[in-house]
N, C-alpha and C positions, 0 to 999 in steps of 0.2 A: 504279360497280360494279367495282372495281380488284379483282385478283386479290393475296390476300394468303399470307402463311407465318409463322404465330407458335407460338413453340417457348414452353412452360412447362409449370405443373403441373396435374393436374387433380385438384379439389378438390371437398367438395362445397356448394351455396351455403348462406347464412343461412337459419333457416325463413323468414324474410320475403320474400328471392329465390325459393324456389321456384314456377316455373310447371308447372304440373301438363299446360297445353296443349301444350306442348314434349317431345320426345324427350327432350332432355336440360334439362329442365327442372331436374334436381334438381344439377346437377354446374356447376361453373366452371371456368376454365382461369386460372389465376394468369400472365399472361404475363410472359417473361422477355426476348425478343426477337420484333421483325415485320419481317418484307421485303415490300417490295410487287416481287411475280413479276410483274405485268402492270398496267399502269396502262389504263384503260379512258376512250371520251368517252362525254357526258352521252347514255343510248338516246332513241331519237325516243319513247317510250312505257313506262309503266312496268308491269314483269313482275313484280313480288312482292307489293307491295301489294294493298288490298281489289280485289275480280272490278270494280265499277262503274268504277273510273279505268281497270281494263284495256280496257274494253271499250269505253269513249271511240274511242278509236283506229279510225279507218277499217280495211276487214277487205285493202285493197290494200295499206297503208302497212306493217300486220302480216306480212300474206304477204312484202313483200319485204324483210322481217330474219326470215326466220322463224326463225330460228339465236338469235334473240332471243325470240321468242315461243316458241318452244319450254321456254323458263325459265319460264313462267306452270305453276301447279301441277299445277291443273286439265288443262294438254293433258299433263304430263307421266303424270297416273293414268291420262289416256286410254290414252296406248301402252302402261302399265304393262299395263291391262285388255287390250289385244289381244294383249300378250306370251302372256298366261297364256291367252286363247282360241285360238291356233296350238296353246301344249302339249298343252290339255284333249282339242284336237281328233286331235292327232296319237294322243293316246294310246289314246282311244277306239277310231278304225280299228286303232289296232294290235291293240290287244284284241280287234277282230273279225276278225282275219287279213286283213288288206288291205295291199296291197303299193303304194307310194306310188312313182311312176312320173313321169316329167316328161319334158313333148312339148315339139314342136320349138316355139320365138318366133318362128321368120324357114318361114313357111309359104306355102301358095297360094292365091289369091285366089280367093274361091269366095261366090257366091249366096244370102245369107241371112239377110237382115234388114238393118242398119244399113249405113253404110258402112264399108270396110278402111281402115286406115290403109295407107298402101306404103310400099315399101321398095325404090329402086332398086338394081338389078346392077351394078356397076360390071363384073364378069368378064363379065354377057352383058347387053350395053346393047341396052335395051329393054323388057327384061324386070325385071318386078315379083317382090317377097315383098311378104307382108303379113302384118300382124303378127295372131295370132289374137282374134277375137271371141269362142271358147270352144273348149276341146279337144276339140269334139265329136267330129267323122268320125277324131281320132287316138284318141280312146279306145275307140269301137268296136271299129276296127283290135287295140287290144290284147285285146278281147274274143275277136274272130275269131283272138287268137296266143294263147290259152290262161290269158292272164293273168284268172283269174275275179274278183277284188275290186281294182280301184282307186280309188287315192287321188289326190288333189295340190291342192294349197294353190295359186294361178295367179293368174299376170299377166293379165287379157285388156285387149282395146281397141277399141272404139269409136267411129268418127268420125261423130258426133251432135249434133244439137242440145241446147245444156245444160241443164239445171235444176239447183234448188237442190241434189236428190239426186241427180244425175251428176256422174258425174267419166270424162274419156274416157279413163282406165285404170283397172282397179279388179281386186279381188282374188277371187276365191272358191272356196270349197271344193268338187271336182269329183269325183262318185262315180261309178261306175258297177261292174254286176253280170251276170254271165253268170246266168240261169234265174231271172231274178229278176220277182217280179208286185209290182202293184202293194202291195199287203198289204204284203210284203218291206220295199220303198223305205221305206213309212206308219213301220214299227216302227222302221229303222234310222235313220230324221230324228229322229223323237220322243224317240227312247232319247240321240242325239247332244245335241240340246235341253236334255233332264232333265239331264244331264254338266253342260252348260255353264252352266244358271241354279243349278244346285247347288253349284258350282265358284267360279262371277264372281256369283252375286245371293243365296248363301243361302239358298233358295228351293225350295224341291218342287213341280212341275208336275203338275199330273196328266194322263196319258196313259191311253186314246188321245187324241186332239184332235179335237175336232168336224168335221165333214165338209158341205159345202153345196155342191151342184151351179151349175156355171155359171150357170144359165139362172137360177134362184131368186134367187144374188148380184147377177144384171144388174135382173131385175123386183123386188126388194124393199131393197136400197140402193145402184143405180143404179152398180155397179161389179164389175169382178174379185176388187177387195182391199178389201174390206167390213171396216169397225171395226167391230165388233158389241160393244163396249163401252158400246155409248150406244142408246138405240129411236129417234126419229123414223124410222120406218120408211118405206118407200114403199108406196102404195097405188093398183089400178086404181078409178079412178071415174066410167070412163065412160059407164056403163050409167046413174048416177044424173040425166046430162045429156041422154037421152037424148027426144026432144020438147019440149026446153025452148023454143025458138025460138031460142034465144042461136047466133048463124048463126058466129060464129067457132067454136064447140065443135062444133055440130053439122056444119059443113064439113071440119073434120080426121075426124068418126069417120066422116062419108060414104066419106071417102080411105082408111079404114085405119088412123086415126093413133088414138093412147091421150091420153087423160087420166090426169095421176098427182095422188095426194094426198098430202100430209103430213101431221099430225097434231103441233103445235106446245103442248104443254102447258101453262098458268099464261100465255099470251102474248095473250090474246083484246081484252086491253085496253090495246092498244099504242095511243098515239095517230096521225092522220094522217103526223105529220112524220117521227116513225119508220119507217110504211108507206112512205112513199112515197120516205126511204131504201135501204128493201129492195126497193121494184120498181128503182128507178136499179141496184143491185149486181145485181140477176135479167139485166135486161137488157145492160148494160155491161159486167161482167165476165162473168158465166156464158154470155153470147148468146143468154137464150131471148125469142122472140118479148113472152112479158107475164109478168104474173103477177096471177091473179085469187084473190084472196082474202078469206077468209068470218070473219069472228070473234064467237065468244059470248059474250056480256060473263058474269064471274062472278052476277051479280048475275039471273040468266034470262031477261033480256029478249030483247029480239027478233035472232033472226040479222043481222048487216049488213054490207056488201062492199062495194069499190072499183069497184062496174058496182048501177047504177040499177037497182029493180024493176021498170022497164018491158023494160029490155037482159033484164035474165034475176032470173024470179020467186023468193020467197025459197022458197018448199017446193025448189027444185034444191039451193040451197045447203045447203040441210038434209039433204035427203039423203047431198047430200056426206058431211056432217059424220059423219053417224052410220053412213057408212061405213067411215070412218077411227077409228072408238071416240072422236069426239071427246065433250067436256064443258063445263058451263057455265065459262064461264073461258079456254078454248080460244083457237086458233089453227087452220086450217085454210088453207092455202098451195096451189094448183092451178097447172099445167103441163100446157100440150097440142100435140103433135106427130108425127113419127114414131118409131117404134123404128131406132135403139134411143138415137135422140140426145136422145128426152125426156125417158128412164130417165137417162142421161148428164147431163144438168143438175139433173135433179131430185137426185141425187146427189150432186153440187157444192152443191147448196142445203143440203140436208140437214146436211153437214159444215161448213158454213157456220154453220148456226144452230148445231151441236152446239157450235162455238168460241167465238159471240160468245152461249151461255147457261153456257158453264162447262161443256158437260156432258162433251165431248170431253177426256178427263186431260189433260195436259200429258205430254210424254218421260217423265221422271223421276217419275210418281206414277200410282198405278194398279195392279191387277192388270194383267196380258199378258195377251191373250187371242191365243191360235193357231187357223188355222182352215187346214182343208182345202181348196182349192175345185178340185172335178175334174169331171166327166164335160164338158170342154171341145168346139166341135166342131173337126173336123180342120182346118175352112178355111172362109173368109169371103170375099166376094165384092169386088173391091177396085175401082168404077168408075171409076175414073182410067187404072187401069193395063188395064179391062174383061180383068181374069180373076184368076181364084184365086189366089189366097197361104195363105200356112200360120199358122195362129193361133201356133202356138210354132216349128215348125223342120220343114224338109223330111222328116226323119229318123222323126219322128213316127209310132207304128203304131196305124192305125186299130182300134177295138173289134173283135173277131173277127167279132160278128153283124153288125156291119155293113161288112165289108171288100164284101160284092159288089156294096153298092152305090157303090161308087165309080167305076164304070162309067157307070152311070146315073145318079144321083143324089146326088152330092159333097157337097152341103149337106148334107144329110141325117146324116152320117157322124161318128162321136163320137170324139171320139181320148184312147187312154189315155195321157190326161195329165196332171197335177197341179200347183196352186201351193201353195208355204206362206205361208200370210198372217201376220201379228203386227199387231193395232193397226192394221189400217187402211196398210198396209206388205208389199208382196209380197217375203221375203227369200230365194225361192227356186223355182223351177221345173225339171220334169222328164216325163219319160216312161218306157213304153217303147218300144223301138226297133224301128223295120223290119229284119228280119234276113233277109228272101228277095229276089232279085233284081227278078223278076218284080213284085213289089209296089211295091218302090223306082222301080223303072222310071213305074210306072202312075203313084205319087204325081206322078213330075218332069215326066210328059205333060200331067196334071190341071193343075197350076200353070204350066203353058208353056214349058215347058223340053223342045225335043228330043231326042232319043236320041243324035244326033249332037253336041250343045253338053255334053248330060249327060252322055258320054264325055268330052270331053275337060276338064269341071271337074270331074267325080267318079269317070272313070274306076278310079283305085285303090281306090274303095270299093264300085263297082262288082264290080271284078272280086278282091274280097277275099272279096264274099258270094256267089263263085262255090264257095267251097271251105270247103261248110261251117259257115258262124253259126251259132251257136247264139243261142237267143233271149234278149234283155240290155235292161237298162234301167236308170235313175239318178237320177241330181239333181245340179243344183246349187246353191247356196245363196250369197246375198251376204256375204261377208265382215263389207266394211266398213260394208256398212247394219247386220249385226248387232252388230257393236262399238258402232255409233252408239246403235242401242235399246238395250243394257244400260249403257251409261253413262247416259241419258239427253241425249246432244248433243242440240243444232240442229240438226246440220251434217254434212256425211260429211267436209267440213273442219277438224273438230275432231276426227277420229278417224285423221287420215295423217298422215303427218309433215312429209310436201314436196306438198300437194294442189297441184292447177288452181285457177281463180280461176273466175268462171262464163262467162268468156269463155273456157274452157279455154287461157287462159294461166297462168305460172307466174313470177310477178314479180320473185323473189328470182334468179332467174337469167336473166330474160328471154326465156324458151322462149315459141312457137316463134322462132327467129330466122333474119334471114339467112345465109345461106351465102358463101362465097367464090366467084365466078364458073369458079375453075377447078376445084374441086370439080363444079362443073354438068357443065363441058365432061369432067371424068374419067368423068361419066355420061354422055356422051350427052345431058345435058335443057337445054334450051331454056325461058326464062320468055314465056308470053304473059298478061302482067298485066292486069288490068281496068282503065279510065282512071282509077276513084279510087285505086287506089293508087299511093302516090308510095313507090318504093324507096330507097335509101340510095343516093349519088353515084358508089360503086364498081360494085354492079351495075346501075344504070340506064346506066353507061358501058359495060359487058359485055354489054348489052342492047342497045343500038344497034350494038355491033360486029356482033354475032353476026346482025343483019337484016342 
């Protein structure tokens, strides 16, 4: 792929040359002279050709040319598509009179979900920055300075455990609104939305967007960010087990625990080897205890399951069934445990079968569907750490009817807060905010955080909402997850230019790396390495010095 310069005419071809697939399909260049500007070696992987020879190529070997891979068309339309989602987006808030404002990167370590990345001081060793997780408590702040509509497009970071769809930096679009209610947020996401599939998909959305309370998304498809593009729905069935003798069913509902059903359509006449495929995947990947399942052959004969008529008689199964709307033809799938980890696998099942029946679209094919999902509760109970944490973020303001009881009664307490869902894809969360002291206080007591600790990590916002908040609230919304959905990628890797790998390393340059030893010692830090890692010969020599 030598870099070339040729000077001549430009002409236009034979009808026989003309390619109609081509820009310049119809034109030729008569050349008169070539220089080769840059002579190029053979790439490890080839970028122009058909998508299948691209994608040969290991996704590490890619990453580290990615200056190479970047020639492939395909990631070039990608960034083209996020070009024009930063414009669509900026122009939108402008239209809405929103002042686009940018907080500090090098910030303070502060209590809130995932881990900080830091940032040592070299001017005051010892001491940390940390690089932001979300402009949360700086946007407020701007709220309490009069600024009523902000904006910013943002860096944040993350030190997490990865998955496919993380990357431990990432981008998103950060709102937030002085006297703003929920309603507010609802119109100004939606209307953002309509902009952007009208803009980047050609496409008319219809607004408003459905709306589904927490608790209905957790009991009917066993998640937050419910694809309701597809039914297999979820179903309680334990009442229909209920005298059965079948001592495993009836010993979870003795406990408290649910029975969930599925309702598996056209699949009743899968054979053994299949079943018993999908109990291995129930239990192995998803971790549920079993899976007992009931199938009606098309044909009406007799209901029949994976447990003996003597273990549990066929009228239960039947019941089952025709609690779930099933049909001669059917499938009927069962799961039994506690809440909410039954609902939690049964939901893993669910999007399981949607995938391997076709019914789940792929990225790139399908209506969107957007979903609301709110009346979250403020806080859940976290046995490991035996005491409350915050479902979204400390900042969080409890429902008005029920602020008193968070005195009393914390579980209980609903918080105004919201996700936006796409597809089975949550690309944004929000609230609004705690604006009075007193409240803020009570939140950081409830989650274990004393007055004394709470001063001195949130003292400034503390004593910001000494003087006057008014009441504010916002969103934000993932950037590059939404880039990903309107293109249709895999990957949040086919939508950045320079990604992490999933080991949030970065191969084309080798990040994270060592440092220079005296670089350490200009911080103040000291390495104390765990026995498997083996450091590079410079600092494992700086390492002994320094013991």
């Amino acid at each position: 792929e030598d870099v070339i310069s040729v000077q001549g005419t430009v002409r236009p071809r034979g009808d026989e040359m003309i390619n109609p697939d081509l820009a310049t399909g119809e034109i030729e260049v008569k050349a008169e002279s070539l220089n080769v500007l840059n002579t190029a070696e053979t790439p490890p992987f080839v970028t122009s050709a058909h998508e299948e020879r691209q994608m040969d190529t290991g996704e590490d070997v890619r990453l580290g040319h990615r200056y190479l891979d970047l020639r492939r068309p395909a990631l070039q339309e990608n960034l083209r598509l996020r070009h024009r989602l930063y414009q669509t987006t900026r122009r939108y808030f402008d239209d809405h009179d929103f002042l686009e404002v940018e907080t500090p990167v090098l910030m303070k370590s502060t209590p809130e979900g995932a881990r900080d990345f830091l940032v040592p001081s070299r001017l005051h060793p010892g001491r940390f920055y940390a690089l932001p997780q979300s402009p949360q408590t700086y946007k407020q702040l701007l709220m309490v300075g009069g600024l009523d509509r902000y904006v910013q497009i943002v860096k944040c970071f993350r030190d997490e455990d990865l998955r496919a769809d993380r990357q431990p930096e990432f981008t998103q679009i950060d709102v937030e609104m002085t006297f703003a209610t929920e309603e507010q947020v609802y119109d100004l996401t939606e209307g953002l939305m309509a902009d952007l599939w009208s803009e980047l998909k050609d496409t008319d959305l219809e607004t408003p967007f459905p709306r589904m309370p927490y608790e209905e998304a957790m009991r009917t498809y066993g998640t937050d960010k419910p694809d309701v593009r597809f039914g297999l729905e979820l179903h309680e069935v334990g009442e229909c087990f209920e005298g059965s003798g079948f001592r495993v069913y009836e010993s979870i509902l003795d406990d408290g625990g649910h029975i969930v059903g599925i309702r598996v359509p056209g699949e009743g006449d899968r054979n053994r080897a299949q079943m018993d495929r999908l109990e291995d995947y129930v239990t192995d990947e998803i971790g549920a205890a079993g899976l007992i399942y009931f199938q009606l052959p098309a044909n009406g004969s007799t209901l029949s399951s994976n447990l003996s008529v003597d273990a549990l008689p066929v009228e239960y199964g039947e019941k089952a069934a025709e609690a779930v709307g099933a049909e001669p033809g059917d499938l009927v799938l069962t799961l039994a445990g506690d809440a909410p980890t039954v609902f939690e696998q049964a939901g893993e099942l669910r999007l399981y079968m949607g995938e391997q029946l076709g019914l789940r679209p792929s990225p790139d094919e399908g209506e969107d569907a957007f979903l609301w999902v709110t009346d979250f509760p403020l806080l859940e109970y976290d046995d490991d750490a035996g005491r409350y944490v915050s479902m979204h973020h400390p900042f969080t303001a409890p429902r008005v009817e029920d602020a008193d009881a968070l005195d009393g009664n914390p579980e209980s307490v609903q918080a105004r807060a919201y996700d936006l869902v796409l597809n089975g894809n949550e690309i944004g969360g929000g609230s609004i905010r705690i604006h009075d002291r007193d409240t803020q206080l009570t939140m950081f007591d409830i989650l274990g955080i004393e007055q004394e600790e709470a001063e001195e990590r949130f003292g400034f916002l503390l004593d910001a909402l000494r003087y006057g908040a008014p009441p504010h609230g916002g969103i934000a919304l993932g950037l590059d997850r939404l880039v990903m959905l309107i293109a249709g990628a895999d990957s949040l890797r086919d939508v950045i230019a320079f990604p992490k790998n999933q080991s949030g390393q970065e191969p084309m340059v080798q990040s994270p790396d060592w440092v220079d030893p005296e670089q350490l010692q200009d911080l103040a830090l000291r390495l104390d390495l765990p026995p498997e890692v083996d450091p590079p010969a410079h600092v494992a020599r700086r390492k002994r010095l320094a013991s």
